[in-house]
C-alpha positions as CSV (number, residue, x, y, z in Angstrom):
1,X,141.1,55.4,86.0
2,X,138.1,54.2,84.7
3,X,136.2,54.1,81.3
4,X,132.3,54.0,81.1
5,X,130.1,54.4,77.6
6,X,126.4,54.8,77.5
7,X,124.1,55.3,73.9
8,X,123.9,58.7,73.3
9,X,121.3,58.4,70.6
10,X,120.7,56.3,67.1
11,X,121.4,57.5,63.6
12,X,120.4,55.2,60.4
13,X,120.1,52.1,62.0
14,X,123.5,52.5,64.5
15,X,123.7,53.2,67.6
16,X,125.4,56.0,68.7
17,X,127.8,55.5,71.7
18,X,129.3,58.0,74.2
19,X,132.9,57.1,75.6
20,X,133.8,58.7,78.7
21,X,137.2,58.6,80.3
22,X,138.0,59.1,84.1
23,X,141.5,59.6,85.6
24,X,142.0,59.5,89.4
25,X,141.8,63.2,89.9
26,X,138.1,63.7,88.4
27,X,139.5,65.0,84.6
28,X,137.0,63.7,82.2
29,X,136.7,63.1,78.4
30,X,133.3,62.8,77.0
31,X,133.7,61.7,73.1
32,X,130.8,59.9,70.5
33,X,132.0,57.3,68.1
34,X,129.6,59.7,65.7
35,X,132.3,62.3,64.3
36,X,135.0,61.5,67.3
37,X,132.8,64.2,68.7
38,X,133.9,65.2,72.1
39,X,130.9,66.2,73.9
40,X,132.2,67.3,77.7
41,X,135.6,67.7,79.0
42,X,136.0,68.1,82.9
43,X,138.5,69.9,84.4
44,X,139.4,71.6,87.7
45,X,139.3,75.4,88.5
46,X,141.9,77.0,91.3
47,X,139.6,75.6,94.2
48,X,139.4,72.6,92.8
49,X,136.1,72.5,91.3
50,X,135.1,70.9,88.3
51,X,133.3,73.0,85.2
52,X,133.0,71.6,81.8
53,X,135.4,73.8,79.8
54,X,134.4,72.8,76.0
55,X,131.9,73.5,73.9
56,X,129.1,70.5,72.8
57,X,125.5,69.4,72.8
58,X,123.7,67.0,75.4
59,X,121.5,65.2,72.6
60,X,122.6,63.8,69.0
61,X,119.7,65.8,67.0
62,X,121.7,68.9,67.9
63,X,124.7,67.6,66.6
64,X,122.7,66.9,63.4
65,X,121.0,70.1,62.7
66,X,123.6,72.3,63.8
67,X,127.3,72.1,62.2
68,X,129.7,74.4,64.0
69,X,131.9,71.3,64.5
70,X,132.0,71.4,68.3
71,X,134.8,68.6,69.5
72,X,134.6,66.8,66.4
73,X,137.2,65.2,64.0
74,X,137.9,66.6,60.7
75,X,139.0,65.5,57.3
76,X,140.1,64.6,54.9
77,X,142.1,67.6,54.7
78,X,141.3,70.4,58.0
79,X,140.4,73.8,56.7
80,X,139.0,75.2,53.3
81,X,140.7,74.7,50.1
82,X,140.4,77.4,47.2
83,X,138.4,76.0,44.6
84,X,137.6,72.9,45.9
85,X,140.7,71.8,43.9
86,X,144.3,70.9,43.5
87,X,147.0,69.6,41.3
88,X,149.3,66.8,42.2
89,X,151.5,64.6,39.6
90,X,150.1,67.0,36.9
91,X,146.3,65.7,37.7
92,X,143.6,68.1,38.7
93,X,141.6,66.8,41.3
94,X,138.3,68.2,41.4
95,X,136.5,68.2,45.1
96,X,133.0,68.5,46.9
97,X,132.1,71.9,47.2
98,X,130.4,72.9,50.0
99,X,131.2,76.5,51.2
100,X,130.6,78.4,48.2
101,X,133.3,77.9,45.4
102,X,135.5,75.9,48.1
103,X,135.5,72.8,50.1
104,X,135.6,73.2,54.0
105,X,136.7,70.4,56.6
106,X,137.0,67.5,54.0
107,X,133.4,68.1,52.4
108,X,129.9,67.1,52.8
109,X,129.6,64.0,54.6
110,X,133.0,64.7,56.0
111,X,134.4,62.7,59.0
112,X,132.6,64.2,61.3
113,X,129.5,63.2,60.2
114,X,130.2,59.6,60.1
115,X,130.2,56.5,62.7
116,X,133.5,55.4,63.2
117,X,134.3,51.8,64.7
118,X,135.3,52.1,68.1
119,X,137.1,50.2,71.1
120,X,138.2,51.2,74.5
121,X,142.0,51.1,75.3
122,X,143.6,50.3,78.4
123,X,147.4,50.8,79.6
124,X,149.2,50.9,82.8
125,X,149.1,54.5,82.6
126,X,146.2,55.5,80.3
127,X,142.7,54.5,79.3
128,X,141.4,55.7,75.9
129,X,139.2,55.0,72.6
130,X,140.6,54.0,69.5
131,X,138.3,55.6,66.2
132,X,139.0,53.9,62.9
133,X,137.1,54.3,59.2
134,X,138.0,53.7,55.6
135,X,137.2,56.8,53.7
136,X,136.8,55.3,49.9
137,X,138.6,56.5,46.8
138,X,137.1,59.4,45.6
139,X,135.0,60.1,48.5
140,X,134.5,63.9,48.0
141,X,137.0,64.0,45.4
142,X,140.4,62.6,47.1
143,X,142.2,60.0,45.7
144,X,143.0,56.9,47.2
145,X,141.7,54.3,49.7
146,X,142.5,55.4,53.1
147,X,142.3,54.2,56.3
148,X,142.9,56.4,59.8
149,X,142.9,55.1,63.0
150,X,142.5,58.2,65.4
151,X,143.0,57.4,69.2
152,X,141.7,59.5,72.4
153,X,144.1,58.9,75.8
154,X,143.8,60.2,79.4
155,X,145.9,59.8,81.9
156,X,146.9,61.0,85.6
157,X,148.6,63.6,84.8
158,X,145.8,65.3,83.1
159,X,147.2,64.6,79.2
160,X,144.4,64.0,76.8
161,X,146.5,62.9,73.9
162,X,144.9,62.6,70.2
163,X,147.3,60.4,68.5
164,X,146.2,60.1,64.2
165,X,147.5,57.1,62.2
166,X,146.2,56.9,58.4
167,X,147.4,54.7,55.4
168,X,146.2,54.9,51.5
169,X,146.7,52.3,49.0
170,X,147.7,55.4,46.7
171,X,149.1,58.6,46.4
172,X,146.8,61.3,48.3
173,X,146.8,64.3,50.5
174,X,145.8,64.0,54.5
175,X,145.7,66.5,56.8
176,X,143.0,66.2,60.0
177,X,142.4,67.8,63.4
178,X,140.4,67.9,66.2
179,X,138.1,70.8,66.2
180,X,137.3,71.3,70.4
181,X,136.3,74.5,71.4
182,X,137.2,75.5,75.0
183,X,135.6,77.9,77.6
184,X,137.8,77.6,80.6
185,X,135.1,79.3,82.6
186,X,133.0,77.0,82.1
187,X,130.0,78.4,81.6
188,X,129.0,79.0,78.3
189,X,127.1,82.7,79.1
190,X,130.6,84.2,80.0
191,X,132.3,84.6,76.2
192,X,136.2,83.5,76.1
193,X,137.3,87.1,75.3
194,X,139.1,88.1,79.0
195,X,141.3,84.9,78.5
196,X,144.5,84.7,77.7
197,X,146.4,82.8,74.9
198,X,150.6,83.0,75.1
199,X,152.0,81.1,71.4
200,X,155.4,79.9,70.2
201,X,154.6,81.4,66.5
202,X,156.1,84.5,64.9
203,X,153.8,84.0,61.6
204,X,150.7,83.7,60.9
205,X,148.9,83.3,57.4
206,X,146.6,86.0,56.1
207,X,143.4,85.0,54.4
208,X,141.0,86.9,51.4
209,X,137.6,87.7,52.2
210,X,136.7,84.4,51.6
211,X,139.0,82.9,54.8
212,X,141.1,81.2,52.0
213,X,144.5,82.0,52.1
214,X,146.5,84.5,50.4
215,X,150.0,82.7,50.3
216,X,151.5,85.1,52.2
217,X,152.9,84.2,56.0
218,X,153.0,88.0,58.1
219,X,155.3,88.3,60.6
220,X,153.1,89.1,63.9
221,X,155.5,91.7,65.5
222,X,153.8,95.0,66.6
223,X,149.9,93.4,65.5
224,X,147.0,91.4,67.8
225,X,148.4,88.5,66.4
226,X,151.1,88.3,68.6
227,X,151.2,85.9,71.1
228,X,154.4,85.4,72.2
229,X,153.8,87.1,75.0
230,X,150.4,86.7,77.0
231,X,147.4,88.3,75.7
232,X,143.6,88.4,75.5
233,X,141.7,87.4,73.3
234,X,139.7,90.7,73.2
235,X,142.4,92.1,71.4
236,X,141.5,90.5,68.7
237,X,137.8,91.6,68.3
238,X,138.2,94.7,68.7
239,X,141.1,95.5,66.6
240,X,141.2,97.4,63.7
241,X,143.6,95.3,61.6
242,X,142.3,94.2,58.4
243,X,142.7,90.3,58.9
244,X,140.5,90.6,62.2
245,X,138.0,92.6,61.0
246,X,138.0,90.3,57.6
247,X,136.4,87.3,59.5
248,X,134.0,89.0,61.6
249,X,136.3,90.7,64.1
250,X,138.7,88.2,65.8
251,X,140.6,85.3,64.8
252,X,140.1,82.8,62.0
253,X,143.6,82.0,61.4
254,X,146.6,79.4,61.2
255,X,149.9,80.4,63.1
256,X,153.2,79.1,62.0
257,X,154.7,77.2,65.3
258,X,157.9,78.1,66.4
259,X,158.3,74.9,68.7
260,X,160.3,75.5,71.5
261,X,162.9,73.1,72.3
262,X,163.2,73.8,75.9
263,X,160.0,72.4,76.6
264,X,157.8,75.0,76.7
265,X,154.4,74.3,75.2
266,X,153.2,75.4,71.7
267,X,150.4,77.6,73.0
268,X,148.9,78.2,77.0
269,X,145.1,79.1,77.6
270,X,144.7,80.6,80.5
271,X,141.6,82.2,82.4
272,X,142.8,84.1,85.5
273,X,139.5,84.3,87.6
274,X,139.0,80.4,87.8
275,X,143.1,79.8,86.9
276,X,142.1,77.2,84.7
277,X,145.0,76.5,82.3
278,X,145.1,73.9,79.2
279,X,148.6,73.9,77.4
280,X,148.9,72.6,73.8
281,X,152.2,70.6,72.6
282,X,152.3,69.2,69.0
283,X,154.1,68.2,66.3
284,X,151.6,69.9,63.4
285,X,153.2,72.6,61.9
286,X,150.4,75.2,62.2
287,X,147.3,75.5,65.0
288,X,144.4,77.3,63.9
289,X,143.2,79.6,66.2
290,X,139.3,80.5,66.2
291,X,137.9,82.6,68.9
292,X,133.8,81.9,67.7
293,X,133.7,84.9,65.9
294,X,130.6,83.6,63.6
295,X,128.7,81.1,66.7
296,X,125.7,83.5,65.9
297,X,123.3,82.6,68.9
298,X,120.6,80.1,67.3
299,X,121.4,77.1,69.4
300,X,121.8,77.1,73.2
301,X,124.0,75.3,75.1
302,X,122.4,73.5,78.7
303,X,119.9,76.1,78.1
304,X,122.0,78.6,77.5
305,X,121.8,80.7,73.8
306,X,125.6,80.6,72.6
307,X,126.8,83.9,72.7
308,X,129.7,85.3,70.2
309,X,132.8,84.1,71.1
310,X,131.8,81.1,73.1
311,X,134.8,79.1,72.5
312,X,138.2,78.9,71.2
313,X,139.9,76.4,69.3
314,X,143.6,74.9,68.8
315,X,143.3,73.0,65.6
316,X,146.0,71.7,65.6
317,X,147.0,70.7,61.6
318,X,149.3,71.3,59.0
319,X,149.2,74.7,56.9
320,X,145.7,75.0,55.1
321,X,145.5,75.0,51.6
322,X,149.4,73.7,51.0
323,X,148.8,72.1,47.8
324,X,148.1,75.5,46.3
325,X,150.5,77.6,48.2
326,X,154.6,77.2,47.8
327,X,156.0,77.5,50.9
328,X,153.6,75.9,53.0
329,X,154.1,72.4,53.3
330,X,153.0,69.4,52.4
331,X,149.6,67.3,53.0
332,X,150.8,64.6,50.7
333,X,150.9,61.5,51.5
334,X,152.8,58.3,49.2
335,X,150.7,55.1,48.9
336,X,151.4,52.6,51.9
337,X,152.9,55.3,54.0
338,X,151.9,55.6,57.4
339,X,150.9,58.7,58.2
340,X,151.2,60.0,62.3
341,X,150.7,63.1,64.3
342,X,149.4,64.0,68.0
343,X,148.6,66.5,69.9
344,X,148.5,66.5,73.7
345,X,146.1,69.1,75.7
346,X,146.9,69.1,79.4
347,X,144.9,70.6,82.1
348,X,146.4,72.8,85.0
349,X,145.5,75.4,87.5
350,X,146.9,78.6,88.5
């Protein structure tokens, strides 16, 4: 296994560095210490030929003017919360707005749209990059000094594991993920809609017009948002059900995991005519599933305009919005505790 970086471009001053991470059989991991961004990820089809199967941009200016968070890393909290506000002790904190009345992925400026510090990692069985910042108190409205250490592994058996550590020297709420988007044909022209997604959830949460959610968790049973069994995507766009026509016909939505204990993984991707396969195992309580319902074709991709429903994501993250929904968690975190999660994607063939 090997690790290799290269400057992928300068912003203010820095220099922007791309990480890329080799195991023996040819899987790579392309990631910028500008957002954790991971630009390429290389995997093998059926017949053993490599494709890149996520979504991302070759230069860093496209990464600046356009913001449909390909690969990058989000936070301080994943996800939109109502208002741009919540309560906690009896306090009203009052966040950065900025999709409409609410705040999406953390804020402006959000983390990714920063330079993290960086430094490659090397074990007996895994190379990787290890991202850490300080987010200030009050940086878009959160509370608390806090410091996350996010950490990108490969390994032979084809695990790219994104491991999060984070610490505030006060009371707060936390709740990241990474937001890749995958095309296991790899080629961006074909859309992700003929590939299938199997899931260990029997809930999902339903969302207002305005993607925020309503506090209620639906049971999927008998609607296209049941995956417990194999399905395509497809369903999902052109179904008639009110929460996939409500964000532009597809998904857009957080599904309660079930986690199976025998092993099984949390979700499967699968596209049969390359039988590329990436299974998802975490221990977040919810993955976000977003089929690029709104990619709307004004950036291209190698050359290629992005078509709707380029990509689909596993964001893998706690419930969104818990601090104003009973029943759905927690995203607080006490001052001095160490907050961890990961998430393992693993690459496979038919």
């Amino acid at each position: 296994m090997k690790i290799s970086e290269r400057k992928f471009g300068e912003l203010k001053g820095q220099d922007v560095t791309e990480f890329c991470l080799e195991n023996d059989h040819g899987v790579r991991v392309r990631a910028l210490n500008y957002g954790g961004i991971v630009t390429e990820t290389w995997a093998p089809d059926a017949k053993g030929d490599f494709a890149n199967v996520s979504l991302g941009f070759g230069t860093l200016d496209e990464y600046l003017v356009h913001s449909p968070y390909f690969g990058a890393l989000v936070g301080r909290v994943a996800g939109r919360i109502g208002d741009a506000r919540f309560e906690m002790d009896g306090k009203t904190y009052q966040l950065a707005k900025n999709e409409g009345a609410n705040i999406l992925h953390g804020g402006p400026n959000n983390f990714s749209k920063q330079i993290w510090n960086s430094e490659t990692l090397e074990t007996e069985d895994a190379i990787g990059v290890v991202f850490s910042l300080t987010s200030p108190d009050g940086e878009n409205g959160f509370p608390g000094n806090l410091d996350v250490r996010v950490t990108y592994t490969l390994n032979n058996a084809n695990e790219w594991r994104i491991k999060y550590e984070a610490k505030s020297d006060a009371k707060t709420v936390f709740n990241p993920t990474n937001h890749v988007y995958f095309n296991l044909t790899g080629d961006v022209a074909q859309t992700i809609l003929g590939q299938e997604l199997e899931m260990c959830s029997s809930r999902f949460v339903a969302l207002r017009e305005d993607s925020i959610p309503t506090g209620e968790l639906v049971d999927v049973t008998g609607t296209p948002f049941d995956f417990r069994m194999s399905r395509v995507l497809r369903d999902g766009a052109t179904s008639e059900h009110p929460q996939n026509v409500i964000v532009k016909n597809g998904y857009d939505h957080a599904f309660v995991l079930d986690h199976d204990e025998t092993g099984m993984p949390d979700a499967r991707l699968v596209d049969q005519n390359s039988g590329r396969v990436v299974e998802m195992r975490t221990d977040c309580e919810s993955v976000v599933i977003y089929s690029g319902n709104q990619l709307t074709g004004n950036f291209a991709i190698d050359g290629v305009v992005a078509p709707k429903y380029a990509g689909v994501t596993m964001e893998t993250q706690g419930l969104p919005d818990s601090m104003n929904h009973e029943g759905f968690g927690s995203a607080v975190i006490q001052e001095d505790e160490l907050f961890q999660s990961e998430t393992v994607f693993t690459f496979k063939t038919l």
